[in-house]
N, C-alpha and C positions, 0 to 999 in steps of 0.2 A: 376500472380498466379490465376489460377482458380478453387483452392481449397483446405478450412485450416480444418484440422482435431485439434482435441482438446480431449486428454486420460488426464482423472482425475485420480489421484494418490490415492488408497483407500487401506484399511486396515493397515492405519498409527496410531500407537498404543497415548493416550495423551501424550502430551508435557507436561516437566515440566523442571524447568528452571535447566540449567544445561546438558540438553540433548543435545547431540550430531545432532543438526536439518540436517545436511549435509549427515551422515552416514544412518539419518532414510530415506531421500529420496532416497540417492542410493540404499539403498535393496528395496523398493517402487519401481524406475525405473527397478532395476533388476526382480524384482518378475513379473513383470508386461511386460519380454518382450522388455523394450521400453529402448533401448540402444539411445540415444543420438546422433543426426546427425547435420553436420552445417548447420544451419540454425533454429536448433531448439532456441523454448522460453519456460523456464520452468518459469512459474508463480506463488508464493509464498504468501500464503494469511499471511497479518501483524500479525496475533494476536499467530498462531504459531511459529515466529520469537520471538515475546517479549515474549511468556513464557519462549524461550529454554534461551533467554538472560537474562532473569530474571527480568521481566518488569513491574510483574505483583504485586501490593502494596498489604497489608491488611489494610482498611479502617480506623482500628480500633487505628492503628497505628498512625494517622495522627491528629495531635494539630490542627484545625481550626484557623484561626487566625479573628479578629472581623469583616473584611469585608467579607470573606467566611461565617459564621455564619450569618449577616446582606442578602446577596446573599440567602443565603440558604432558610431563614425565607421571605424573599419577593417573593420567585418563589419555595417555596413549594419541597426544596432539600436536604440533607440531608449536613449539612456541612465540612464532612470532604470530601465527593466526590469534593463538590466546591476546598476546598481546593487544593485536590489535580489537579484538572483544572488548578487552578491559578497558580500554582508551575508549571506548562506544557506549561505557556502562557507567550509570549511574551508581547501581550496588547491584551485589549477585545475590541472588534470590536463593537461590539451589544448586549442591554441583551435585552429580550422580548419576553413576553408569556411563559416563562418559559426555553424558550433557551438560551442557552449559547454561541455566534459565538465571535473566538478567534483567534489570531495568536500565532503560535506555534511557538518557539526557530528555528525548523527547516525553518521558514517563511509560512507552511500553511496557510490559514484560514479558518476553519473548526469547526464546531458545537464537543464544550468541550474537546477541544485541545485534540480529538482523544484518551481521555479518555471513555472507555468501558465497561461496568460490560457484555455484553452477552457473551456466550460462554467459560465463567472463570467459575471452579469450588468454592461454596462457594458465600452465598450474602454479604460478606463484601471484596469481593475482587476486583481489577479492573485493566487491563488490561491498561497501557500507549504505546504511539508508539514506535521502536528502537529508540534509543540515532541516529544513522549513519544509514538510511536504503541504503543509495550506498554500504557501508562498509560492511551489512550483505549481500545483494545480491553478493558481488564480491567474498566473504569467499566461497560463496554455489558454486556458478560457478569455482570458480580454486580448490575446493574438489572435482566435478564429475567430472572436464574434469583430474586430478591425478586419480581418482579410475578407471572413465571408457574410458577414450581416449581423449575425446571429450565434449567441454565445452559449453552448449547449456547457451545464452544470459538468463539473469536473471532478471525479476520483482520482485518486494515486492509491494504487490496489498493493497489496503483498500477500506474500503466504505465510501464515501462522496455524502452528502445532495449537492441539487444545488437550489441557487437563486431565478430561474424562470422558473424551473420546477418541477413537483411531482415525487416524487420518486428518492433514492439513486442509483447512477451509484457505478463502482471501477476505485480507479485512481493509479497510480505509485508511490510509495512514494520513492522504488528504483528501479537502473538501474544497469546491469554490463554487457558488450559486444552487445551493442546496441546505437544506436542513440534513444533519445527517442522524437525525434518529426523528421519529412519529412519535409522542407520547397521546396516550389512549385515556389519560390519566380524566376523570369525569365523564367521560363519554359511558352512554347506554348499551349495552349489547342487545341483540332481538328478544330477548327475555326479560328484559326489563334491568337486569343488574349492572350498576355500576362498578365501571372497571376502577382500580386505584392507584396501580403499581405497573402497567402494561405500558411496556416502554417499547419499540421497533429499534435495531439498528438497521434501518433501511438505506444505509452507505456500504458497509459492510455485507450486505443481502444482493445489492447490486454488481460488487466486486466481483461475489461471488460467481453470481449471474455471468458475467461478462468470463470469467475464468475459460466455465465451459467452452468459450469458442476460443480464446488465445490458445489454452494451453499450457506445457510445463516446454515443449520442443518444437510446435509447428511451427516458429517464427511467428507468431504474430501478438504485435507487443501490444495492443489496446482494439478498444471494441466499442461501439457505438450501438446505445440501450436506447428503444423507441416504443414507445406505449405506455411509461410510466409516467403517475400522475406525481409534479412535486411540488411539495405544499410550499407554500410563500415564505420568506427568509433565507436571512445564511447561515450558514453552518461553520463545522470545523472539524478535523480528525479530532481535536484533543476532547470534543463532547463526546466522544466516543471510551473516553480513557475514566474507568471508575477512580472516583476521586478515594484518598484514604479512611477518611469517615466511614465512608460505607462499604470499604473494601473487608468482608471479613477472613479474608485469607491471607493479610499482611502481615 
């Protein structure tokens, strides 16, 4: 490939849970032109997924229980947010300086089990991840390719903090009609050496991709990626999730 184009999906009216997320991209991709080719990737940002699923809590709702309350009070949080973290988490990883790093049910780990107030209307609300994000990527993808022909490969994007560098990248939390990583693993490079351990997260590199045009405030919740080539198979977010064997930071 030597060249990806990348059309943000705009004048998508707010999400609320219950909504038909499928039918509002298709008038989106239709309004907009942009009929769906193989090989496209349409990239779905997380937090429009969990409204339309209904994902999103009211705070006010939420019993703390004495260790969320203890949490809360040591790092300056409100405790039913904690709360509702901890109901998200598999186990906590880290607490320190006021963060929260956790493994999520789905195996994440991720600063406050991907618990969110931005972008949620109302301050006592907060936004959790899909329950299945393969599940909702594969819904979106076999609703456009029945509406419009043709069933462009589907991410479910998020924002995630890293380690040991500044600043949040987006990574894939789902996958449908896609590999979501390349491995290089046997392959030649033009020098003759074989590669052995070169793995791509080319799910996660797309999200990215697609960031650039949504946004963190422009309103525009997903983006549609054209030029990239995707190799044959399916995928999944949770191939993207280092298993514990090889995890040396556990």
């Amino acid at each position: 490939m030597s060249e990806l184009r990348v059309h943000g999906l705009t004048g998508m009216p707010e999400i609320s849970a219950g909504d038909n997320l499928a039918a509002l991209l298709i008038e989106a991709l239709r309004r907009q032109e942009l009929s769906p080719e193989p090989g496209d990737v349409l990239v779905v940002t997380q937090k429009v997924v969990s409204k339309a699923e209904g994902r999103v809590v009211d705070l006010r709702t939420i019993e703390p229980s004495p260790l969320a309350i203890s949490i809360g009070k040591e790092h300056g949080k409100r405790p039913d947010l904690i709360e509702a973290i901890l109901r998200e988490s598999r186990r906590i990883v880290r607490m320190d300086r006021g963060v929260l790093i956790v493994e999520t049910h789905h195996g994440y780990i991720c600063a406050n089990a991907g618990v969110d107030q931005s972008n949620i209307p109302g301050e006592h609300h907060a936004a959790l991840l899909p329950v299945d994000p393969d599940a909702s990527a594969a819904h979106i993808r076999a609703a456009i390719g029945v509406a419009m022909g043709t069933a462009p490969a589907v991410i479910i994007s998020d924002t995630f903090g890293r380690p040991w560098r500044e600043g949040t990248t987006e990574v894939a939390l789902g996958v449908a009609g896609m590999p979501a990583v390349r491995s290089y693993a046997g392959v030649r490079d033009p020098y003759g050496y074989e590669m052995r351990t070169s793995v791509i997260a080319v799910a996660d590199e797309l999200a990215s991709t697609a960031e650039l045009v949504c946004g963190k405030i422009e309103g525009v919740p997903a983006a549609l990626i054209r030029g990239y080539h995707i190799d044959e198979g399916e995928g999944s977010g949770r191939d993207l999730i280092r298993d514990r064997d090889h995890d040396l930071f556990r």
